[in-house]
C-alpha positions in Angstrom: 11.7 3.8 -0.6 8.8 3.5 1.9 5.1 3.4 1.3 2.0 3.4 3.8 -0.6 0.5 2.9 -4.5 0.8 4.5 -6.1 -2.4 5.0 -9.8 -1.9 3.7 -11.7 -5.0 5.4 -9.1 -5.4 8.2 -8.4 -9.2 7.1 -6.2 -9.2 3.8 -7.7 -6.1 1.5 -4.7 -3.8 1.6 -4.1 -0.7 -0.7 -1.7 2.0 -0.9 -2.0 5.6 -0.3 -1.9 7.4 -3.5 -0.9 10.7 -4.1 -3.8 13.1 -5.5 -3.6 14.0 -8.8 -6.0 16.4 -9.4 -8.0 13.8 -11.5 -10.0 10.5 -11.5 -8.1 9.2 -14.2 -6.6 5.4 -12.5 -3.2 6.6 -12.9 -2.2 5.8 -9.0 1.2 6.3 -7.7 1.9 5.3 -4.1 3.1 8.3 -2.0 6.2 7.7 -1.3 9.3 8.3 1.1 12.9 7.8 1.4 13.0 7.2 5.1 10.9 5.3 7.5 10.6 7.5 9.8 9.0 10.1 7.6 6.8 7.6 6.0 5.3 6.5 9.8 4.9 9.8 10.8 2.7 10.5 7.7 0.9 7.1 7.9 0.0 8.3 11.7 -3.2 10.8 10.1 -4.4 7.7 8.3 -4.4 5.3 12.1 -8.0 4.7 13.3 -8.0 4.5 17.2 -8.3 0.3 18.7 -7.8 -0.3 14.9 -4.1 0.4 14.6 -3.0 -2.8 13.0 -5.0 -1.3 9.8 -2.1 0.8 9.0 1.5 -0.1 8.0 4.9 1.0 6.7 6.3 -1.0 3.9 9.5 -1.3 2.1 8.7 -0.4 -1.9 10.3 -1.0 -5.0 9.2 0.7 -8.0 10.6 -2.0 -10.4 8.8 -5.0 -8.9 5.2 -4.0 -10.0 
């Protein structure tokens, strides 16, 4: 599985996107896809322009967190 991370102070603050729930309850699951490609293709809305290193594609493993 694939998930898109968003680096907040563009040093070493990195979150994931979550899906939306509906609620503000802290239940966050990563959005996830089963193919790179897909997952890039989403993560290109999230890109700000001269700021593209913000934004990245990583490999994720439910079972590791």
């Amino acid at each position: 599985m694939f998930a898109i991370m968003i680096c907040l102070d563009g040093k070493d603050d990195w979150i994931f996107v979550t899906e939306d729930t509906g609620k503000c309850d802290w239940t966050l699951k990563p959005v996830l896809f089963e193919d790179v490609e897909t997952a890039f293709e989403y993560a290109e809305a999230f890109v700000v322009k001269g700021k593209e290193e913000n934004v990245k594609v990583v490999s994720y493993d439910e079972h590791s967190s």
